[in-house]
N, C-alpha and C positions, 0 to 999 in steps of 0.2 A: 192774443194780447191779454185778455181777460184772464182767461187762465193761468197764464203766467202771473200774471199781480197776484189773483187770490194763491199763487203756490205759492211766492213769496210772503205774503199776509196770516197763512195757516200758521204756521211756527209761532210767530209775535203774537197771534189770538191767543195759543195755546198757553203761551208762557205767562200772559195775562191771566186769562182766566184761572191757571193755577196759583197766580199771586192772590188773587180776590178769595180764591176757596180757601188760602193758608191763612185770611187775615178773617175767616169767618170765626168766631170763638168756638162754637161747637163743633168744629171740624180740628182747629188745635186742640180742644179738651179729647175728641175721640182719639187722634193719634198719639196723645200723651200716655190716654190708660192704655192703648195696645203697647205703646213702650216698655211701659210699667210693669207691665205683664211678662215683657222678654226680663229685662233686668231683674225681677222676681225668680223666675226661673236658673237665670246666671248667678245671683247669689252663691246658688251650692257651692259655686268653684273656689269660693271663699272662706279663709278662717277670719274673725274679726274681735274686737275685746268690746265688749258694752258694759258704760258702768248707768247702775240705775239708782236715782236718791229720790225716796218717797218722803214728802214733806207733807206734817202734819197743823193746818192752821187756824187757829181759832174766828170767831165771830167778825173781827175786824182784820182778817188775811194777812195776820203775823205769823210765824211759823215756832208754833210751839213744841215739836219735836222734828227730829231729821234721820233717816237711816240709808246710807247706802253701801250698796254692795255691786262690785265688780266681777266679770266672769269672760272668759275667752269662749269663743265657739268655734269648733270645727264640723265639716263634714264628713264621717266615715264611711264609705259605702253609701252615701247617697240621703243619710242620716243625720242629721243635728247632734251632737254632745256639747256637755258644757265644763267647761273645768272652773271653778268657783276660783280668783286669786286675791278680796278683799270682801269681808264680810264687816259690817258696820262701820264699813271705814276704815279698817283695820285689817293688813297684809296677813295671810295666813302664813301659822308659825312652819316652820323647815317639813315639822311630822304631817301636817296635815296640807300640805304639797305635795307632800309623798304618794297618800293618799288619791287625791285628786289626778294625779299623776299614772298611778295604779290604774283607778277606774277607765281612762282612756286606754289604758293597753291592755286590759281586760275588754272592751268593747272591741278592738281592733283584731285580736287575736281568736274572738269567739265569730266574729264577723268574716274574720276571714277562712274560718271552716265550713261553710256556706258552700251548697253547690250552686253552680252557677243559675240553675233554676228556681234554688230558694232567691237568691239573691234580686234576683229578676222580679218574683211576686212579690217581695219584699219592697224593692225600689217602688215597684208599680205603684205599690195600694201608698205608701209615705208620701210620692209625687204629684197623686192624685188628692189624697189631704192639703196638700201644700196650695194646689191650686184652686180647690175651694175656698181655704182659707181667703183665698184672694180676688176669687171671681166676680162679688158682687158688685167689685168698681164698675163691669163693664155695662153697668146699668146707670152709670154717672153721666153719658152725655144724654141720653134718654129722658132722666129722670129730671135734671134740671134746665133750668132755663139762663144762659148764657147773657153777657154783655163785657162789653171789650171795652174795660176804663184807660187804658193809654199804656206807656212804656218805660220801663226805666232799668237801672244796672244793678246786681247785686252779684258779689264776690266776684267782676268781672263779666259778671254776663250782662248779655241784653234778652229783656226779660218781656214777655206779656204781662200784664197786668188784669184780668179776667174776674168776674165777679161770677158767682150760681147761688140762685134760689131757687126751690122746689115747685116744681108746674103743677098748680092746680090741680085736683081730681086725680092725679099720676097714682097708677097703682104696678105697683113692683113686683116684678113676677119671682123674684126671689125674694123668699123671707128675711135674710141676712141685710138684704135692702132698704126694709120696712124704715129702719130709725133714720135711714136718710132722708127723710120727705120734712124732718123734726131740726135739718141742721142749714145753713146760710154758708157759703163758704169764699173764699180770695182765692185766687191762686197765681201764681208768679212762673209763668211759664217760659223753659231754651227757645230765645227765636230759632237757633238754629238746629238742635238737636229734638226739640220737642218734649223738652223734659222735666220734671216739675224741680224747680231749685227750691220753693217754699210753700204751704200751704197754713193758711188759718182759717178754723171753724169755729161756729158757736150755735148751741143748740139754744135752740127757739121755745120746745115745750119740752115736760117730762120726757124722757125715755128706762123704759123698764127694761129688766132684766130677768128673766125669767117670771115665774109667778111669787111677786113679792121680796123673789129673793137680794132685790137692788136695784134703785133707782136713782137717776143722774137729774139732776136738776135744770131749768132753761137756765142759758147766762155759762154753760162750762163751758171753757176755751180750750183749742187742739191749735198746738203750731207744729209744725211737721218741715224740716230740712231735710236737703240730699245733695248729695257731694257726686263731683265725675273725681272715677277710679282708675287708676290704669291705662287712662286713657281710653275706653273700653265699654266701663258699664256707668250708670247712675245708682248710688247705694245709700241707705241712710245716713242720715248726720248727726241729727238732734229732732227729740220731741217732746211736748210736754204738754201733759193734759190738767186743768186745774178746772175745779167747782167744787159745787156740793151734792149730795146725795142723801142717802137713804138706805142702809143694810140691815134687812126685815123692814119690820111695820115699827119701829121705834128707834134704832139706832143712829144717829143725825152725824152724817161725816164731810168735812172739810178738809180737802186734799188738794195736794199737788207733786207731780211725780214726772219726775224728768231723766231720759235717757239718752245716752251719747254712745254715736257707734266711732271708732276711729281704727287705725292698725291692720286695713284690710290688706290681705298677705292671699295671693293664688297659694295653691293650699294641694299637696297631693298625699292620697292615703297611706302612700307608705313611708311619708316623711314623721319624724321624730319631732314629737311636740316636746319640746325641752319647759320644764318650770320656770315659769319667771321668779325671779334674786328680787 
């Protein structure tokens, strides 16, 4: 008889105690960056248009100049290119479409005289960049220290609500890491998919950038968007980073610089990228 109850009891424990781990924050932060990490990788299968306006602002965060420029991306062979289609704002003229136009089917066409084992070490060492570029999130549930502020909806979802601050003493086994222990961050997390819809950051103390060559100020702000695509993947949306800084030992800059991804298109290498009119 005993037996029986606890056979019937096992399952209901089980389904418990995996509601309790899903509502632990550091357990949704970890499975969000391993998400993070697949959709990173999925990108490639995408073409997408990003337009980016770097904004220039004086002492009191008016914006004293503006310049954006717009550009399509595709994957060729496992590769990034870019076709440039608005330069200060301004649609490029017929000739230099053409151009731009060129450059992609010159890369496609040199690409595709490749043996399949250039091809291969070529992919390799690009994909391997790609995810360095990217690896040092996976030191983000480690690194910080979690707390679960409550729930709410955005653009339809039902979201986490999740704070991180940097744990004391934490030393980062990757370099790339290092300036995280320097930043305070929100995040807005898919109840159901586990996926980041929003992120805002603000850095705490200096962070440098090489020797002298740039330094970010406490007080700049990262808000960071991502949109579900296809049905399928999570992909950027919008970002935007503002403060002030530092390039060299005298240059004093005040910025802000905002990027929008939209138009994402499954994308195959032997399709014909046509100019945008």
């Amino acid at each position: 008889m005993v037996a029986q109850v606890a056979a019937k009891l096992l399952p209901v424990l089980l389904a418990v105690a995996g509601v309790l781990q899903a509502q632990d924050p550091r357990e949704i932060v970890r499975k969000s960056v391993e998400l993070d990490q697949a959709d990173w990788a999925r990108m490639k299968d995408y073409t997408w248009i990003a337009r980016e306006t770097d904004r220039s602002l004086d002492s009191r965060g008016r914006v004293k100049s503006e310049k954006t420029d717009e550009w399509e991306t595709v994957v060729l062979y496992g590769e990034a290119h870019h076709r440039m289609l608005q330069r200060d704002g301004k649609p490029l003229s017929a000739d230099d479409q053409r151009k731009e136009q060129q450059k992609l089917d010159q890369a496609v066409a040199k690409l595709g005289r490749e043996t399949p084992e250039q091809r291969a070490r070529r992919e390799a060492k690009y994909e391997k960049e790609r995810e360095k570029d990217r690896e040092f999130l996976r030191e983000v549930p480690d690194l910080f220290d979690f707390r679960m502020l409550g729930d709410e909806k955005i653009d339809g979802h039902d979201v986490w609500v999740i704070s991180a601050t940097p744990k004391p003493g934490y030393r980062p086994k990757r370099g790339d890491a290092k300036p995280l222990l320097k930043v305070q961050a929100k995040m807005w997390i898919d109840k159901a998919e586990y996926q980041w819809v929003r992120l805002e950051a603000e850095t705490t103390a200096t962070i440098s950038f090489g020797l002298f060559i740039a330094r970010l100020s406490p007080g700049a702000k990262l808000v960071f968007e991502q949109t579900r695509v296809n049905d399928e993947v999570w992909l950027p949306k919008r970002e935007v980073i503002s403060g002030a800084g530092r390039l060299g030992l005298v240059k004093k800059l005040a910025g802000e610089q905002e990027t929008t991804w939209n138009n994402y298109r499954k994308f195959q290498v032997d399709s014909k990228v046509v100019a945008t009119q």
